[in-house]
VOSE-330740 format. One line per field, with one value per residue (C-alpha): residue number from 1; residue in three letters; x, y, z. Coordinates in steps of 0.05 Angstrom, whole numbers. Example, Ala and Ser with C-alpha at 12.3 -4.5 7.8 and 13.67 -1.06 7.14 Angstrom:
REM residues 2
n: 1	2
res: Ala	Ser
X: 246	273
Y: -90	-21
Z: 156	143
END
This chain:
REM residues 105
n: 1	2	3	4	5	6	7	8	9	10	11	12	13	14	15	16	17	18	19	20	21	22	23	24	25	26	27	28	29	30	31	32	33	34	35	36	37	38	39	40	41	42	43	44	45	46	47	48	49	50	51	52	53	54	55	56	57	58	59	60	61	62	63	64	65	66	67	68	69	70	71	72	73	74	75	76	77	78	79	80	81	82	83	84	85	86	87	88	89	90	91	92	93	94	95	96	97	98	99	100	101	102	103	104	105
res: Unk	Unk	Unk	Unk	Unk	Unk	Unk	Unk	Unk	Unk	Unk	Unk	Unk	Unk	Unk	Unk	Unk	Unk	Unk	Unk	Unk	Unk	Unk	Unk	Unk	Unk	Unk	Unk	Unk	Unk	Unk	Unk	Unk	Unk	Unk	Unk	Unk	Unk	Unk	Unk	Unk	Unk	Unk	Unk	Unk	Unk	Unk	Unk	Unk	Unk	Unk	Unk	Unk	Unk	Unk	Unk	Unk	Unk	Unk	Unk	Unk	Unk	Unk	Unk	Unk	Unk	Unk	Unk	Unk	Unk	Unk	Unk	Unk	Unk	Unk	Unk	Unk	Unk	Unk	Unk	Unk	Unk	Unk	Unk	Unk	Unk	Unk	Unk	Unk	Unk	Unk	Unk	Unk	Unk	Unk	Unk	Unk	Unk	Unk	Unk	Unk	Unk	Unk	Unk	Unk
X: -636	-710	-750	-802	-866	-899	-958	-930	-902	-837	-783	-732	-677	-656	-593	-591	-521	-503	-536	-481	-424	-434	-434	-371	-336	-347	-318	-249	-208	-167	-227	-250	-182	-190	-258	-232	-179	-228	-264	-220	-189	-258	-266	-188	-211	-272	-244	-193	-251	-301	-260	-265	-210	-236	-225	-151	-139	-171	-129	-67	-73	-96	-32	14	-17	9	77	79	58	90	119	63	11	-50	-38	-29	-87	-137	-106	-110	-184	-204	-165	-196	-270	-252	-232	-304	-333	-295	-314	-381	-420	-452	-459	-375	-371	-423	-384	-321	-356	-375	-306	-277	-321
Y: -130	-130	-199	-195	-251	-260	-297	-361	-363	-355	-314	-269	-234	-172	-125	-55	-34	4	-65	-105	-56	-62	-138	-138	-95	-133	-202	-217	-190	-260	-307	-259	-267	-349	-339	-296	-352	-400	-367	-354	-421	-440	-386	-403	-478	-465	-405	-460	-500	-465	-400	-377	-352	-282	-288	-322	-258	-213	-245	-243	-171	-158	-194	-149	-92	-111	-127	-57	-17	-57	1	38	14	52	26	-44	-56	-27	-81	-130	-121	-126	-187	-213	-182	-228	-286	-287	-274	-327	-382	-369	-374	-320	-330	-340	-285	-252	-275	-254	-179	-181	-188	-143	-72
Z: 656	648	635	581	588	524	508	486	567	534	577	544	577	549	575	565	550	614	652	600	613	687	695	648	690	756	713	745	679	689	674	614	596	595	564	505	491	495	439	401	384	366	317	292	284	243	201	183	155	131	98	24	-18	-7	71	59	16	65	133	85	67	158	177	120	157	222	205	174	227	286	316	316	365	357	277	303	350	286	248	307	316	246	237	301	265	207	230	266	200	166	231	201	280	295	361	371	337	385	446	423	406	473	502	457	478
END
């Protein structure tokens, strides 16, 4: 993590990816569990809202996927993740969305 001081005295903290990946890893894997969940219901709740037709068609044709390759997990978590990918998009809060990325690598 490095701290940047600009000249409007603002402070900015910025993580390099290993610096991310190593603070991730030393989160008990129970409370990123509860965090994920957390997340995700908000992203459910506001994709329920604020969704088009297009992202209805889109989840519809994710959750067809899923049911068709069931027994196949590799083939199911691809499907899992991009229905999780556009959900987020259909929430429309980038910073949920952010959050959830976050979790997810």
């Amino acid at each position: 993590m490095s701290l940047e001081s600009r000249a409007d005295v603002t402070l900015e903290a910025t993580l390099d990816p290993v610096g991310r990946d190593l603070i991730l890893d030393a989160i008990d894997a129970i409370e990123a569990v509860e965090a994920r969940q957390v997340i995700e219901l908000a992203i459910v709740r506001l994709a329920a809202v604020r969704r088009t037709e297009a992202d209805l068609e889109r989840l519809r044709a994710l959750l067809d996927g899923m049911r068709e390759c069931r027994n196949r997990p590799a083939a199911f978590a691809e499907f899992d993740f991009a229905l999780h990918v556009a959900l987020s998009k259909a929430a429309r809060n980038t910073l949920l969305a952010s959050s959830l990325s976050t979790l997810h690598d």
